[in-house]
N, C-alpha and C positions, 0 to 999 in steps of 0.2 A: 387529378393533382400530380404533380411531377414528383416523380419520386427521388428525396435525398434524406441521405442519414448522418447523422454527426457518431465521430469518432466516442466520444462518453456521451451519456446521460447522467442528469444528475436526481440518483434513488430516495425523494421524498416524494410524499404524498401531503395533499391537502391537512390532513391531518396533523401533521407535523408544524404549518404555520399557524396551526389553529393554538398547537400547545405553546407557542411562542406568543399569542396573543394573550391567552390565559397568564404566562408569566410576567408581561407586563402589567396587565393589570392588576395582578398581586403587590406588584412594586420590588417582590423578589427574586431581582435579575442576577446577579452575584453569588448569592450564598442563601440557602434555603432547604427546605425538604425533600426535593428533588433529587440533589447528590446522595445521599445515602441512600435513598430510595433503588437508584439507576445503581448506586455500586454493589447491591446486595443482589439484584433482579439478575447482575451483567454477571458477579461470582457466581449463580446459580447456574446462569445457561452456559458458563463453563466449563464448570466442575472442579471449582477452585473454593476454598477457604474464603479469599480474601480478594476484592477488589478495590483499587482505591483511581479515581477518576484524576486525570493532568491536564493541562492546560493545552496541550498538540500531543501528537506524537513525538516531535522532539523532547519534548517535554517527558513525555515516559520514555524514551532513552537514558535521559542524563540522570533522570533521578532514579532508575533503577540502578543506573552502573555506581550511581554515589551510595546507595543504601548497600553495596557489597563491601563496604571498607578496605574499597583497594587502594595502591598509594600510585605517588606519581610515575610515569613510565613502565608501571605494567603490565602486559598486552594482554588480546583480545582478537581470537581467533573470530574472522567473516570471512565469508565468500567476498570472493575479487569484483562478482557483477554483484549492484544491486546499486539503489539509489544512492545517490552522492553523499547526498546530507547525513545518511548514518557516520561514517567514519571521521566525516568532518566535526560530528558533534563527538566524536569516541576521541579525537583528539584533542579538542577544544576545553573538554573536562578534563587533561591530564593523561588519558592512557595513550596507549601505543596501537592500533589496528593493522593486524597481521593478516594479509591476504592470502585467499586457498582459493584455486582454481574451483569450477562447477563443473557439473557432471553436464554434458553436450545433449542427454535426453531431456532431466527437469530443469535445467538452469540452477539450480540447488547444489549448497557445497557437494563437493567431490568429498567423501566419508574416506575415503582410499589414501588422499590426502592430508587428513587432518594431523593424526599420529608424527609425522615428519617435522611437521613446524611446531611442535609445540617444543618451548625451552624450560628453563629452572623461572622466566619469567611472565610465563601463561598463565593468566586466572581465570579466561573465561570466556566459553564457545558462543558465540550470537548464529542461533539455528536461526536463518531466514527462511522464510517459505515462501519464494519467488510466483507471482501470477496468482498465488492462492493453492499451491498443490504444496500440502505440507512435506518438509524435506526428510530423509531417514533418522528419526531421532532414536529410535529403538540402540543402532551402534552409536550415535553420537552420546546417547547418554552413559553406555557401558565406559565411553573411554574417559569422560569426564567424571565417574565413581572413579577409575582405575587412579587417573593423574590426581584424583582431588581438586577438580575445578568445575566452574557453576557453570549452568547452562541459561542462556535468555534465549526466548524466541520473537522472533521477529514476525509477528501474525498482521503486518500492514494490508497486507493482501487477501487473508485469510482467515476471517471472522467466519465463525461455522463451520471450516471444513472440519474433518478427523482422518487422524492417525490411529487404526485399529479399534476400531469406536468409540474411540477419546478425542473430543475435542481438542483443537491444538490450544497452546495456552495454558494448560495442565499437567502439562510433563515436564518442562523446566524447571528452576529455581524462579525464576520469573518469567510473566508474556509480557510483550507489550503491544497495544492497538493501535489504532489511527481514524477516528470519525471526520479525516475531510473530506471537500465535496467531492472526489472523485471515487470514491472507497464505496464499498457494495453499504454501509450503514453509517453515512454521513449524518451530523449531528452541530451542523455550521460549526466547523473544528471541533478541538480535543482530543484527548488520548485515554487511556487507562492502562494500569499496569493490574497483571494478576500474580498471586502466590498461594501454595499451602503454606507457606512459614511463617508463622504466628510473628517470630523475630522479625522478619524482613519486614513484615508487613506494618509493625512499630517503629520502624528502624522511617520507612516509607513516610509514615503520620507524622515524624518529628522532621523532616524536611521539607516537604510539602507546604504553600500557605496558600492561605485564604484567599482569593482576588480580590484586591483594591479597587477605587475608584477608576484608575487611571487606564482598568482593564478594559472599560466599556469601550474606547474609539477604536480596538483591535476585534470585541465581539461584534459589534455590529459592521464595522467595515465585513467580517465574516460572513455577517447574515446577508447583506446587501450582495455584498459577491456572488454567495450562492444561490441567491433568490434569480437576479440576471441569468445566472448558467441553467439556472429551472426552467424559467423559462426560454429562452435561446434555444434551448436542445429539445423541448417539445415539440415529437411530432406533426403538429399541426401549424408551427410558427418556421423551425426550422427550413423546410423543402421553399415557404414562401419570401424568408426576411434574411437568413443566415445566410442560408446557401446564395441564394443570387449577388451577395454582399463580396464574400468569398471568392466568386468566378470573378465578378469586377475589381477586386486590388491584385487577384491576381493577372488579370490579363492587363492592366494599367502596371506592372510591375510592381507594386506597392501593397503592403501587408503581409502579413504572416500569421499562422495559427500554431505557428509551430514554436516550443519554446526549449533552445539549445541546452543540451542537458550537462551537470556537471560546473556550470559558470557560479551560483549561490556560493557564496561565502558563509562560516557561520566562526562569527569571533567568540575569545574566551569571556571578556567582557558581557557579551550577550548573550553567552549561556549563563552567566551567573545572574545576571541582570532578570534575566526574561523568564529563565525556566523551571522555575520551583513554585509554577502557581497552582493551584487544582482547577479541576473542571467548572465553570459554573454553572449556578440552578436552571438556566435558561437552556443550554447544553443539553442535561441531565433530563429535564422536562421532554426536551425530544429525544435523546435514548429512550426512553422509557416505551414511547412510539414506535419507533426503530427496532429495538427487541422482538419485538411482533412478528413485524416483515422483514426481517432481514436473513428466515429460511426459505421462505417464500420466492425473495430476490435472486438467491441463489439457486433455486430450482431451475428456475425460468433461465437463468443466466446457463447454467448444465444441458438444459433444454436446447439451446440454442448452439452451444459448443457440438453437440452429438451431431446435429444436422450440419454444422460448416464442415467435420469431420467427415461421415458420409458422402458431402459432396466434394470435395477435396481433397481425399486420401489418395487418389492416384494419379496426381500432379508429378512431373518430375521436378519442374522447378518451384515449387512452394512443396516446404517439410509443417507440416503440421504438430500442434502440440503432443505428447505421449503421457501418460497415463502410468505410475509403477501401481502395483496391486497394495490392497491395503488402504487404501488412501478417497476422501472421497476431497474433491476441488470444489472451489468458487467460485472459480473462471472469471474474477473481479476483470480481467482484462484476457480476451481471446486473440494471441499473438503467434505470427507465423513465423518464418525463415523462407525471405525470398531472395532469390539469387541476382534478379537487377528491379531492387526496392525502387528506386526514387522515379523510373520509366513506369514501373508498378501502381503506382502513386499519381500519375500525374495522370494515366490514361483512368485512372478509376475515379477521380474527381471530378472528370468530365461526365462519366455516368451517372454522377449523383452520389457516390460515396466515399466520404472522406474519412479518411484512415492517419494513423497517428506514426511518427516513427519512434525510436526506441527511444524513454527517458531514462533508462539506469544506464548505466556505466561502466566502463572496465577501470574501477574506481584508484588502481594502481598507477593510472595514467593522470590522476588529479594530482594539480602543481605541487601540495607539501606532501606527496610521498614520493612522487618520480625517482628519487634519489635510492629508494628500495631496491630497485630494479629484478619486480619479482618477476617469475616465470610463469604466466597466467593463460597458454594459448586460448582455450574455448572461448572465457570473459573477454579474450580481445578480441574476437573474431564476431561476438554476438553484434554490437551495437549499430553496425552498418548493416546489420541482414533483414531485426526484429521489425515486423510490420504488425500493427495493432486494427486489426476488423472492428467496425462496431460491434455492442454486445449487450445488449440492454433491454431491461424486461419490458420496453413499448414493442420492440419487433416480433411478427409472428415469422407463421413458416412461408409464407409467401414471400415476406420480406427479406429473410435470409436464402431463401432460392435466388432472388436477383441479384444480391449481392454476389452469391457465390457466385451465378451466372456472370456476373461482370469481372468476377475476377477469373475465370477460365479463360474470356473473351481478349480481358487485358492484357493477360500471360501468354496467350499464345495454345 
């Protein structure tokens, strides 16, 4: 069979359609025993107090940063790179998002920097953990005891890793998740936020509601979506139905698989409108699944990263990922630094392997902050280099040998 691999995989198992079968025939799609079930199961494998289930990720953004009682125009220290939609949503709620360069090794704020920006109007550091390798929270949290401001992490990437053999998610004032389909423990969307604070965690339950009726044509467009990308991206359909799909709109000039990063919008309107719903039982049903395998997924996913590593460490022109101690990854996405990506790109698609380019952002270049005119060089520099390798627990070692073989070959 000819060999080709898609850029993601999407990490369910048969199992996980099976609990989605079991929820309809219960009738309890919505709202059921399932959510508390998943929020107790999900605080556990964290080592948190408290977990309470949202509707997206966005969704655990806005209703974390609303459970802090900040006011309007407040700010909110992030790194400059990371996906667009956080800051869009940091704004859209009311606050102010203050951009900090990243450190050139993890893509993760610059700690060196934080201290600088912060004014009489800081309330609150959002530690992202870019790719899944948690970011130095050890000083992020000394300087946020010191100023008296709260810390949220941003674990989108990063479900199971740890920071000193704590799970990330458990050292801030709050985590927040992201169960969509491209996320190492997808759960056809949804979010969660975690906390030890008994307070926040009420604070959480009194804004939060229930899904309505009106939820279902967004849950199942969900389900439907991801169900396509299960299949698409398996192994055995992929090399036969995708890929040859792919080589013809490209060579007729027509199509793309690529979606330009940074263009989403997200209104005030539709934050208040959309995002104060909770998880539903149908969701919750397949976390519950997901829990399981989702150390499993990241094994395998580490597994794979050690061997692109080995065989690609002594590139000049591709910088491979780095590793601080302390820390273990999730390698939800194994991304390089290449010096001419898109020739990169074009000669390894012909091999069989498509590769992704970068969707975060040097998020200070999006239209309603431009006028900041911060000083961000690394985040600017990333977004034209990041190439995204496949990474996914169908591939063995064979299959990452040729990849890597095709990318030596490609490079030069």
């Amino acid at each position: 069979m000819w060999r080709a691999y898609p850029r993601h995989s999407v990490n369910l198992s048969w199992e996980c359609f099976w609990a989605v079968l079991e929820v309809l025939g219960s009738g309890e799609i919505l709202q059921g025993p399932h959510v508390t079930e998943f929020e107790e199961k999900f605080a556990r494998y964290i080592g948190v107090r408290h977990a309470i289930g949202a509707s997206s990720g966005r969704a655990a953004i806005y209703t974390a940063l609303k459970s802090l009682g900040l006011h309007k125009g407040d700010e909110i220290l992030m790194p400059a790179y990371t996906f667009h939609i956080v800051p869009l949503v940091i704004e859209a709620s009311g606050f102010k998002p203050i951009f900090v360069d990243v450190s050139p090794d993890t893509y993760n704020i610059n700690v060196s920097l934080i201290e600088k920006n912060i004014t009489e109007k800081t309330r609150a550091i959002l530690a992202t953990h870019m790719y899944g390798q948690p970011c130095d929270l050890e000083p992020i949290l000394k300087i946020a005891q010191a100023k008296g401001l709260k810390v949220i992490e941003d674990c989108a990437h990063a479900c199971g890793a740890t920071y000193k053999g704590k799970r990330v998610g458990s050292f801030g004032d709050l985590g927040i998740f992201t169960f969509a389909m491209a996320k190492n423990m997808p759960c056809f969307g949804g979010g969660i936020i975690t906390t030890n604070d008994s307070d926040l965690h009420q604070r959480l339950l009194g804004l939060i509601e229930a899904p309505q009726t009106s939820r279902h044509k967004s849950l199942w467009k969900e389900v439907i979506t991801t169900a396509v990308n299960y299949v698409c991206t398996d192994p055995r359909v992929f090399p036969l139905l995708i890929y040859p799909l792919m080589r013809a709109l490209k060579t007729v000039g027509a199509g793309s698989f690529d979606r330009e990063p940074g263009k989403e919008t997200v209104s005030t309107t539709e934050v208040h409108s959309k995002y104060q719903t909770r998880l539903t039982n149908l969701q919750a049903a397949v976390g519950i699944r997901q829990l399981k395998r989702v150390d499993n997924i990241n094994a395998k996913a580490n597994q794979n990263a050690q061997l692109y590593d080995r065989e690609l460490k002594d590139m000049d022109s591709i910088r491979i990922p780095r590793m601080a101690p302390g820390k273990t990854h999730t390698f939800l996405y194994y991304r390089i630094e290449a010096t001419n990506r898109e020739s990169l790109r074009e000669k390894l698609i012909r091999r069989g392997v498509d590769t992704a380019p970068d969707d975060m952002s040097d998020c200070s270049t999006l239209a309603p902050f431009r006028e900041y005119k911060v000083d961000v060089p690394v985040a600017r520099s990333l977004p034209e280099r990041i190439l995204e390798l496949p990474n996914n627990p169908n591939l063995q070692e064979e299959d990452i040998l040729y990849i890597t073989r095709c990318v030596k070959e490609a490079a030069g």
